[in-house]
DSSP file (Angstrom, degrees, kcal/mol; ACC not computed):
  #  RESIDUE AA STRUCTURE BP1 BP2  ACC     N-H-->O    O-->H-N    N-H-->O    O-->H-N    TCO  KAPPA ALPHA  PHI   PSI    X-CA   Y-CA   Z-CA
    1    1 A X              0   0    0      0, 0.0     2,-0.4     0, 0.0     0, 0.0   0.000 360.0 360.0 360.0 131.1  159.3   88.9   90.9
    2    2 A X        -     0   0    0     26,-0.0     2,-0.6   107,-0.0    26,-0.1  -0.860 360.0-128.6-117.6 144.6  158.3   85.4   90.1
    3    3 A X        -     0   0    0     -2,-0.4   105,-3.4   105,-0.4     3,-0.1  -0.832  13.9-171.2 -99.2 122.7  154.8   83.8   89.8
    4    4 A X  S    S+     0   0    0     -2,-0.6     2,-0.4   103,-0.2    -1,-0.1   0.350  74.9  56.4 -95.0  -9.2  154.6   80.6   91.8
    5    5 A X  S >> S-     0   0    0    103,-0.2     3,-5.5     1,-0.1     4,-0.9  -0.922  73.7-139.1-165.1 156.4  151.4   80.3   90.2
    6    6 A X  T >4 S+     0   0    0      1,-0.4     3,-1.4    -2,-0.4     4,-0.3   0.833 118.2  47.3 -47.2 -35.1  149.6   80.1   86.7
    7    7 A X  T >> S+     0   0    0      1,-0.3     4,-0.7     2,-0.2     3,-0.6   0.658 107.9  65.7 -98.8  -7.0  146.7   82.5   88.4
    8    8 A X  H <> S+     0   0    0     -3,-5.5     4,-1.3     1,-0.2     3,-0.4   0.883  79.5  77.6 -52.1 -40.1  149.8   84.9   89.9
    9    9 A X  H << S+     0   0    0     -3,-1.4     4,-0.4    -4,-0.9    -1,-0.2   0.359  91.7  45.7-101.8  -5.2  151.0   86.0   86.9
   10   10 A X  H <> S+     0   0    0     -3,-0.6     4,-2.0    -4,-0.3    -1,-0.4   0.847 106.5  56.8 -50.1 -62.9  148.4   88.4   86.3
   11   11 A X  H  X S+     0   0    0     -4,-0.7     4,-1.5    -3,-0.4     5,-0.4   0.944 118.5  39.0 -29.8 -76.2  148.5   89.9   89.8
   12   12 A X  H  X S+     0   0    0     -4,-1.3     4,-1.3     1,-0.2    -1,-0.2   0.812 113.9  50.1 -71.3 -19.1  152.5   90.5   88.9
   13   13 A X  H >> S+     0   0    0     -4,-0.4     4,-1.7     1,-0.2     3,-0.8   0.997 110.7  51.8 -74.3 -57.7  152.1   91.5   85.3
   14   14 A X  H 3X S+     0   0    0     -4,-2.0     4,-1.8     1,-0.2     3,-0.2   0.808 112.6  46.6 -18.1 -67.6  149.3   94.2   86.6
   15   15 A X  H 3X S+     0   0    0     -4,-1.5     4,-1.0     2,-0.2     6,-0.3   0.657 115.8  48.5 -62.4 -26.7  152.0   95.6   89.4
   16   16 A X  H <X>S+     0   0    0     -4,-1.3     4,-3.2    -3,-0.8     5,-2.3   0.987 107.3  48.2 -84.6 -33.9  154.5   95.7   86.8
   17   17 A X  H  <5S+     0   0    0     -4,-1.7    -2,-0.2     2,-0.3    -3,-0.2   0.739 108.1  57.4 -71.7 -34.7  152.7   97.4   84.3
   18   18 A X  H  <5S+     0   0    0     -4,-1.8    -1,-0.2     1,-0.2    -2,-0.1   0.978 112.1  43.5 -31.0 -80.5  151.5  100.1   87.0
   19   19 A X  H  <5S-     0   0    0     -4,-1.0    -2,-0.3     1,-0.1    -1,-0.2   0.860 113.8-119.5 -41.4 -68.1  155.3  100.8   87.7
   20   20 A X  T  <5 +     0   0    0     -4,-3.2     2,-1.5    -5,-0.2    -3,-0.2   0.141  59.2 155.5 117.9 -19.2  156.2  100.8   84.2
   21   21 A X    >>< +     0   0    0     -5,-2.3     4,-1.6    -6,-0.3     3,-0.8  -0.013  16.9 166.1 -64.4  95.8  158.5   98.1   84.6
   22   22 A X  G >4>S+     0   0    0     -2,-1.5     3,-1.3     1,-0.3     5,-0.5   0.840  76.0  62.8 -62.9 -77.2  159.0   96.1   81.5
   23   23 A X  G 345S+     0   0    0      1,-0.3    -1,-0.3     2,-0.2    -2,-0.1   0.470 107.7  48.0 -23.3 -22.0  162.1   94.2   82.6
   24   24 A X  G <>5S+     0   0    0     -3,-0.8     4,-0.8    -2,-0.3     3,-0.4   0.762 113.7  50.6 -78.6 -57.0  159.6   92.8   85.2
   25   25 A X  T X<5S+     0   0    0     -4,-1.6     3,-3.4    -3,-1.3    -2,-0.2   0.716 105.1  53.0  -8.2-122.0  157.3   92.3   82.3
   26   26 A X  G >45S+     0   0    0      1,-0.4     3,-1.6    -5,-0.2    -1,-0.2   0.660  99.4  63.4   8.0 -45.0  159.6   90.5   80.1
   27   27 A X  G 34<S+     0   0    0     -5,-0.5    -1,-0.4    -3,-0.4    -2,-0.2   0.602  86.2  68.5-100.7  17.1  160.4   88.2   82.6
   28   28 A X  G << S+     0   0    0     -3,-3.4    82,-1.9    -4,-0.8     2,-0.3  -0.188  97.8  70.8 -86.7  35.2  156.9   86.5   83.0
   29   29 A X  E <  S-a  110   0A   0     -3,-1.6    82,-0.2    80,-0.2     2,-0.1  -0.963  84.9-114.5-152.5 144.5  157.3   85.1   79.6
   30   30 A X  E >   -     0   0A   0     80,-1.6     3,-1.3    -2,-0.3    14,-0.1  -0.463  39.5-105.8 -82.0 170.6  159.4   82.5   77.9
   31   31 A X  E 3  S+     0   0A   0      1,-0.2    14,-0.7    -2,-0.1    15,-0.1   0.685 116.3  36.2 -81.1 -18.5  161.6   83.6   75.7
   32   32 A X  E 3  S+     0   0A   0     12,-0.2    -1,-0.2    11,-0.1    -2,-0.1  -0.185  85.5 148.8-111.0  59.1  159.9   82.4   72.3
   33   33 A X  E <   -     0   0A   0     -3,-1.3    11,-2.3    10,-0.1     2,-0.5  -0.385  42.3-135.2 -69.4 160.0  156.3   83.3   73.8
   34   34 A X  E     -aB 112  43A   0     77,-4.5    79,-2.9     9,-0.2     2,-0.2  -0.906  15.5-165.3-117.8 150.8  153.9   84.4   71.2
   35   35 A X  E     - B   0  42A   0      7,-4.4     7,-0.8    -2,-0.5     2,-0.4  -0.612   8.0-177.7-129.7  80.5  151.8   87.3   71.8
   36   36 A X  E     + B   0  41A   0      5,-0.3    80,-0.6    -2,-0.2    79,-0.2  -0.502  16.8 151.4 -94.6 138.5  149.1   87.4   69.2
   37   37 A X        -     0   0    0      3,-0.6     3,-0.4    -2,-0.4    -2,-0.0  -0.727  67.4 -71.5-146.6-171.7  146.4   90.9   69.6
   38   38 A X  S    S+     0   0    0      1,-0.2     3,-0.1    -2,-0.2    -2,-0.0   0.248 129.5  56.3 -83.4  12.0  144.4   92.7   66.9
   39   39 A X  S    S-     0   0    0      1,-0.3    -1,-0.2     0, 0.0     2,-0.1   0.624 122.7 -74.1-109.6 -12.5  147.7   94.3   65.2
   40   40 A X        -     0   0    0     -3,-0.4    -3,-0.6     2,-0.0     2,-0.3  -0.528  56.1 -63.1 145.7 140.5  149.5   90.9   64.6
   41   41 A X  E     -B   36   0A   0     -5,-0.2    -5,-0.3    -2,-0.1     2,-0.3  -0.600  39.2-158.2 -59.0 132.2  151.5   87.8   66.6
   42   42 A X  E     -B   35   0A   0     -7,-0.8    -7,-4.4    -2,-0.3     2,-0.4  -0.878   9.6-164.1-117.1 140.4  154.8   89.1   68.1
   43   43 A X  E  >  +B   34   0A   0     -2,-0.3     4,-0.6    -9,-0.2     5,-0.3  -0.825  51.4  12.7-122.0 148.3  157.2   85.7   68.7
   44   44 A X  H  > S-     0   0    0    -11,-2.3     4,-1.5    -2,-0.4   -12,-0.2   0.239  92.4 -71.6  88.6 173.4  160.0   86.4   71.0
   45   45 A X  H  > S+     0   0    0    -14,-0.7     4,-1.0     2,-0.2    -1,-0.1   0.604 111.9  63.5-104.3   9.4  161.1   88.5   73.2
   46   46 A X  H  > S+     0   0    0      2,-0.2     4,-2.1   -15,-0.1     3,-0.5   0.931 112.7  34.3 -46.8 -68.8  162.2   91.3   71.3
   47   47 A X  H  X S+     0   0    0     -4,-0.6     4,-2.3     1,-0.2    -3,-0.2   0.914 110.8  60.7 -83.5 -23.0  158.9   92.2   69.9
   48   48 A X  H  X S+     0   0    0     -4,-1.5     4,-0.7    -5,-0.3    -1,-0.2   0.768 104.0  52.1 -36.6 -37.9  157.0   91.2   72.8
   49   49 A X  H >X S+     0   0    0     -4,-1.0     4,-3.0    -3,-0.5     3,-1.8   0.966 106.3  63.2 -53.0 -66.2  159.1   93.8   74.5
   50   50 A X  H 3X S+     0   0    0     -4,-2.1     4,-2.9     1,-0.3    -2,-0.2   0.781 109.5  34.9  -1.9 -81.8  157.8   96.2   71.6
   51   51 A X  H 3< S+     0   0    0     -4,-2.3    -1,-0.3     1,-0.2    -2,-0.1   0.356 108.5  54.6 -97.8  11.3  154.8   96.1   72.3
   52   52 A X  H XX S+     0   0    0     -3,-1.8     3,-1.3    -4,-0.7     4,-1.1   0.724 110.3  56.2 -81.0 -47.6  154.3   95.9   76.0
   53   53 A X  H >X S+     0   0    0     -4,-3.0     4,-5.1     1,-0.3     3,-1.4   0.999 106.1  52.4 -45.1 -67.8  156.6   99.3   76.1
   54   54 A X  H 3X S+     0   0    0     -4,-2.9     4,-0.5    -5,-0.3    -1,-0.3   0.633 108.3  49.5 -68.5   3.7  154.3  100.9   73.9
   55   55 A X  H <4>S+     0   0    0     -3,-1.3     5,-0.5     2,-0.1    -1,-0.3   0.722 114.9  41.2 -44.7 -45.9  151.7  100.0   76.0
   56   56 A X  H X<5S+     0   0    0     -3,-1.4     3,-0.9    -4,-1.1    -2,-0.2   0.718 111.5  55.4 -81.6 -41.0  153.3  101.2   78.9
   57   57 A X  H 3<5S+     0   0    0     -4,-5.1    -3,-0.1     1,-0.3    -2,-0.1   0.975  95.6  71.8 -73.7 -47.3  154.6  104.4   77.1
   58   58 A X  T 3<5S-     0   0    0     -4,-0.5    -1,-0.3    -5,-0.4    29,-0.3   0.769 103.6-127.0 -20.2 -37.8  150.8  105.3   76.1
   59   59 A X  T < 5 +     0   0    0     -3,-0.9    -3,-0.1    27,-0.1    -1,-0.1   0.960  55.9 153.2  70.3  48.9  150.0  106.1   79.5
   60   60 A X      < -     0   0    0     -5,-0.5     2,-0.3    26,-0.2    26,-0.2  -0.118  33.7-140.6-118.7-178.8  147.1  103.8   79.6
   61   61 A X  E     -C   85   0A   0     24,-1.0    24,-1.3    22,-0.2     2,-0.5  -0.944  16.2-162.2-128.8 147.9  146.0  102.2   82.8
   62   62 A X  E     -C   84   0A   0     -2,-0.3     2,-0.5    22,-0.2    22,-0.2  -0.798  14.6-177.8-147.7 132.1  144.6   98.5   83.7
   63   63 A X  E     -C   83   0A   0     20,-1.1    20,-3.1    -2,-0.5     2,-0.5  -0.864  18.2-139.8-114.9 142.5  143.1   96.9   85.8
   64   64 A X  E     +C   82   0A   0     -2,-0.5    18,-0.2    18,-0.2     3,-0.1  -0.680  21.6 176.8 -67.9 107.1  142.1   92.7   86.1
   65   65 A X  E     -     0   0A   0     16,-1.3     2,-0.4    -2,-0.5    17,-0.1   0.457  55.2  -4.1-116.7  15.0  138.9   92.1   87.2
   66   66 A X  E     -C   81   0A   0     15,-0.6    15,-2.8     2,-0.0     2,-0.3  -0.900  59.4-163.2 165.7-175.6  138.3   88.7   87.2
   67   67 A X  E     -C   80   0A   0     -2,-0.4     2,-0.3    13,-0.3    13,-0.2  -0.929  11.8-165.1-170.1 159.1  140.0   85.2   86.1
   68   68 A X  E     -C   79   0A   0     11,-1.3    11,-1.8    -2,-0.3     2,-0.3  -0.953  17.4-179.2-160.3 130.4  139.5   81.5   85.3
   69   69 A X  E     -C   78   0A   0     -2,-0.3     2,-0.4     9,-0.2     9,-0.2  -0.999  13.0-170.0-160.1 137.8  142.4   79.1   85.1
   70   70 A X  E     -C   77   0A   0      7,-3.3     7,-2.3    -2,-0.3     2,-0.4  -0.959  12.1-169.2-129.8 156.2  142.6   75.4   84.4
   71   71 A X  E     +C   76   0A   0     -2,-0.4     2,-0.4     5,-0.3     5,-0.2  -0.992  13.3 176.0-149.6 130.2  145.9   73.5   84.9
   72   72 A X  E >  S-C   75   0A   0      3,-2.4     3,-1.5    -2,-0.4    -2,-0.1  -1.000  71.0 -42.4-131.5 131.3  146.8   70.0   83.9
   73   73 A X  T 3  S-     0   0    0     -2,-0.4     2,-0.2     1,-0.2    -1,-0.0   0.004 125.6 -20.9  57.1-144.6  150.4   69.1   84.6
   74   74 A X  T 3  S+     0   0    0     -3,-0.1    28,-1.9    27,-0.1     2,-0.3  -0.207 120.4 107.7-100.4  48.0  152.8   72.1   83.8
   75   75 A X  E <   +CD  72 101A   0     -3,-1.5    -3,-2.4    26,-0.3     2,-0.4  -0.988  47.0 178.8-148.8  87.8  150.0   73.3   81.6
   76   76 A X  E     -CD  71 100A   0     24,-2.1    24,-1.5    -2,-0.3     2,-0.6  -0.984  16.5-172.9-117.6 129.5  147.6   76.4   82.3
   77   77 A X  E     +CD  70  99A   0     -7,-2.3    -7,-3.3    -2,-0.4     2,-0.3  -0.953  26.2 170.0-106.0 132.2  144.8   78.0   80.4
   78   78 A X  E     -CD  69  98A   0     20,-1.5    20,-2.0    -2,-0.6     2,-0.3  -0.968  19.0-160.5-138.3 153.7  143.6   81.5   82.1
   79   79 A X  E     -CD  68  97A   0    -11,-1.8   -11,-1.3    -2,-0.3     2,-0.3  -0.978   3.5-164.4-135.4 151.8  141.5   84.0   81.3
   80   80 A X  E     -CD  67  96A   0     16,-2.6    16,-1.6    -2,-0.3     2,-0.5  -0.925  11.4-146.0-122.6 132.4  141.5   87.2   82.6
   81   81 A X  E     +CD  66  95A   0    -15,-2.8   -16,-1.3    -2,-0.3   -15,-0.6  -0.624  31.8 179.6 -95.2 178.8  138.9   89.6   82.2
   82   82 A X  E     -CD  64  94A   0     12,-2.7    12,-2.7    -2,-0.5     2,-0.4  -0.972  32.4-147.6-157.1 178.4  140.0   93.3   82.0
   83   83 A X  E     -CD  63  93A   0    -20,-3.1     2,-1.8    -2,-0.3   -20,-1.1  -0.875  17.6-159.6-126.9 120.8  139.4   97.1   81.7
   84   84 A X  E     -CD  62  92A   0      8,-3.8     2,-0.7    -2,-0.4     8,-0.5  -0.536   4.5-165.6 -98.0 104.2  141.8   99.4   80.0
   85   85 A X  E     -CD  61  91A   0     -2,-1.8   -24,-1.0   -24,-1.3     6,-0.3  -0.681  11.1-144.7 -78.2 118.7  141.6  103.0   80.8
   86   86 A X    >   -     0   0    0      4,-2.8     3,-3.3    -2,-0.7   -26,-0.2  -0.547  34.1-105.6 -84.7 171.7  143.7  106.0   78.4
   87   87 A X  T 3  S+     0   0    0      1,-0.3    -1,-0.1   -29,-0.3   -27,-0.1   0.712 123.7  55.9 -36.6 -36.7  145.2  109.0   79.2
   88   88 A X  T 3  S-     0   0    0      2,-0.1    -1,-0.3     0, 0.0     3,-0.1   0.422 116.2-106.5 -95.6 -17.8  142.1  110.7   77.6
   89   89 A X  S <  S+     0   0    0     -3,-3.3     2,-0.3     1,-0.3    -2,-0.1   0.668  78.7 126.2 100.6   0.6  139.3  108.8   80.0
   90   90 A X        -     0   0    0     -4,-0.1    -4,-2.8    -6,-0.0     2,-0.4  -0.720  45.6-156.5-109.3 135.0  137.9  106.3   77.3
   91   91 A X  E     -D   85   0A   0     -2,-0.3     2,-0.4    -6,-0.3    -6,-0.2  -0.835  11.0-153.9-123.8 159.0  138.0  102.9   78.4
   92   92 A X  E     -D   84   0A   0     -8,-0.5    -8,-3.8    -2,-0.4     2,-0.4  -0.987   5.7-149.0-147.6 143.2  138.1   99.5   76.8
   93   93 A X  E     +D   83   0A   0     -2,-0.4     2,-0.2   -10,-0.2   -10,-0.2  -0.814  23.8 137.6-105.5 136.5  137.2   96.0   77.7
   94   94 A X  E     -D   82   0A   0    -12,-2.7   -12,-2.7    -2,-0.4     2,-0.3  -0.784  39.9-121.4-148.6-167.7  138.3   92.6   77.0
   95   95 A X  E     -D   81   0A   0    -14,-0.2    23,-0.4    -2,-0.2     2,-0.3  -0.921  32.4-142.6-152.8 134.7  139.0   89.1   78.1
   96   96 A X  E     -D   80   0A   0    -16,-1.6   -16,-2.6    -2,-0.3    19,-0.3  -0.852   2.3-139.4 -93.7 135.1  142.4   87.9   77.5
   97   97 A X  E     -DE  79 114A   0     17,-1.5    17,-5.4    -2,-0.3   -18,-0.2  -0.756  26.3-174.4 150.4 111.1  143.4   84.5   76.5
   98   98 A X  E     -DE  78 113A   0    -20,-2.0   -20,-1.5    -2,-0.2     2,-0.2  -0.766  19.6-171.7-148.8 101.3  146.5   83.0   78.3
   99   99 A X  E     +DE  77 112A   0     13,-0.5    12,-1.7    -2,-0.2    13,-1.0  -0.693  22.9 176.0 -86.4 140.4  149.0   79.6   78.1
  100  100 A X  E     -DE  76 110A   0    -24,-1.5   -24,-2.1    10,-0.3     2,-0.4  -1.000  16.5-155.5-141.4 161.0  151.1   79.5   80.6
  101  101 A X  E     -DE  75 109A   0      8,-2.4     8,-1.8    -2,-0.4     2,-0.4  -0.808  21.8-119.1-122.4 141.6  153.8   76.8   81.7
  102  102 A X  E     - E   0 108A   0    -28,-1.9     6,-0.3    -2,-0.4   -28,-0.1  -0.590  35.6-137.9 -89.4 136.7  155.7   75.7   85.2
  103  103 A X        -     0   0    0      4,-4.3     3,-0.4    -2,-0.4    -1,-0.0  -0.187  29.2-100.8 -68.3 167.3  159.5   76.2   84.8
  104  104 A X  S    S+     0   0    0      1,-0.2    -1,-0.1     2,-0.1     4,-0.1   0.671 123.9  59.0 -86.7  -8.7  161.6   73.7   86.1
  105  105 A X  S    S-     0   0    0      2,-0.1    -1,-0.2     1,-0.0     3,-0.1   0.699 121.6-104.7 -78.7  -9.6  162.3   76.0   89.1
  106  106 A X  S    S+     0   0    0      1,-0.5     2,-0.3    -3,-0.4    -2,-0.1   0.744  82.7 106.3 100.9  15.7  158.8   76.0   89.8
  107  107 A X        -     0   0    0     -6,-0.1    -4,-4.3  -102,-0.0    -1,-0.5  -0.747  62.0-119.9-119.4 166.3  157.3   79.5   88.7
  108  108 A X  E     - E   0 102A   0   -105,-3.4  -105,-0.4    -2,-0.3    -6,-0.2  -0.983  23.0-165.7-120.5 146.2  155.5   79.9   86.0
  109  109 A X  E     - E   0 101A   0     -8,-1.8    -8,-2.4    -2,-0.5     2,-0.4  -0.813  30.7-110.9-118.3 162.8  155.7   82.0   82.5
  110  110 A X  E     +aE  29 100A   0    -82,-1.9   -80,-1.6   -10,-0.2   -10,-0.3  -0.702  26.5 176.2 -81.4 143.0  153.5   82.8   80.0
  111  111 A X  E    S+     0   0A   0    -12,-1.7   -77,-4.5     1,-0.6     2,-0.4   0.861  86.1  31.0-100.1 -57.6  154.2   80.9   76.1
  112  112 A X  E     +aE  34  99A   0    -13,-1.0    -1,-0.6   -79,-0.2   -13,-0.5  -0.903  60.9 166.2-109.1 144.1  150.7   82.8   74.9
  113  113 A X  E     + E   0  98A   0    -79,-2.9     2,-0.3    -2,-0.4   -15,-0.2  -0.836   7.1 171.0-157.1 127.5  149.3   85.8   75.9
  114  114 A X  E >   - E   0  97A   0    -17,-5.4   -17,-1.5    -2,-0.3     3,-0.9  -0.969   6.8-175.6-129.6 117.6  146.5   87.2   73.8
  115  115 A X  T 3  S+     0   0    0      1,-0.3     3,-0.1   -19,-0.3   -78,-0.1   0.486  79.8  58.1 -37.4 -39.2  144.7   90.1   75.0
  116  116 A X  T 3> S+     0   0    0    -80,-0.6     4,-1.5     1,-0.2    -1,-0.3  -0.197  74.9 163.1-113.2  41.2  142.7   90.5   73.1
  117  117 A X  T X4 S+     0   0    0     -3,-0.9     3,-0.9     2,-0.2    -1,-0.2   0.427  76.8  29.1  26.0-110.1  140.5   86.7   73.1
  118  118 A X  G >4 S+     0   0    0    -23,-0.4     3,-2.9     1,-0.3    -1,-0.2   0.949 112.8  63.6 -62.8 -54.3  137.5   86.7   71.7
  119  119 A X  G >4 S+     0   0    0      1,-0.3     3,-0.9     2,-0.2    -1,-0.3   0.565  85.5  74.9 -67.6  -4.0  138.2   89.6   69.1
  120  120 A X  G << S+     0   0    0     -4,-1.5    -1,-0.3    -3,-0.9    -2,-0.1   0.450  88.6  68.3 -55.4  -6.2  140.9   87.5   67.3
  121  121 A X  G <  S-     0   0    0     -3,-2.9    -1,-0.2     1,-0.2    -2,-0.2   0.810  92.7-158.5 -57.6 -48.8  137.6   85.8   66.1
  122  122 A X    <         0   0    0     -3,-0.9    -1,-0.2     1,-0.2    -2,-0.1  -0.275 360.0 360.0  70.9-179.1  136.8   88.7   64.1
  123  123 A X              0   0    0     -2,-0.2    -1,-0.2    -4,-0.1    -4,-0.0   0.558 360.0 360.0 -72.0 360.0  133.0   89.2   63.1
């Protein structure tokens, strides 16, 4: 499934992550995206895989609940905000931080996606 637009690609990442699917994952990002969170940046798509599986393996849940996206050219900054439920019932909140770029087919992927936003500030 491709996203035809920057503000899509949440919608499909969401649906994939439900399913489980990484390989749908995986393929909303180019292939030296960075993915910087509170554990480190992961370049490529090796560890980007990493650590979207173990997301997915967690049993976690998430849901999107609201978004903001600016696009210049083949250019997008979005943020998403969201709520991440675990296995256990404890939930966590963020706002994700996201570049994403139009292919030359006309979809777009993400180059960054950071989950965790603001809290890459630190205190």
């Amino acid at each position: 499934m491709a996203a035809h637009s920057a503000t899509e690609l949440i919608k499909i990442f969401s649906d994939c992550f439900s399913a489980g699917d990484i390989d749908g994952l995986m393929a909303l990002y180019e292939e030296d995206a960075v993915f910087p969170n509170h554990h480190g940046a992961f370049k490529g798509a090796a560890q980007i895989r990493s650590v979207l599986q173990g997301y997915i393996d967690s049993g976690a849940t998430i849901e999107f609940n609201r978004q903001v996206a600016f696009e210049t050219g083949d250019i997008a900054l979005v943020q998403n905000g969201w709520t991440l439920t675990t296995t256990g019932g404890d939930t966590v909140k963020g706002v994700s931080v996201e570049v994403a770029r139009k292919q030359s087919d006309g979809t777009w992927k993400y180059v960054i996606d950071s989950p965790d936003g603001e809290a890459l500030l630190g205190d």
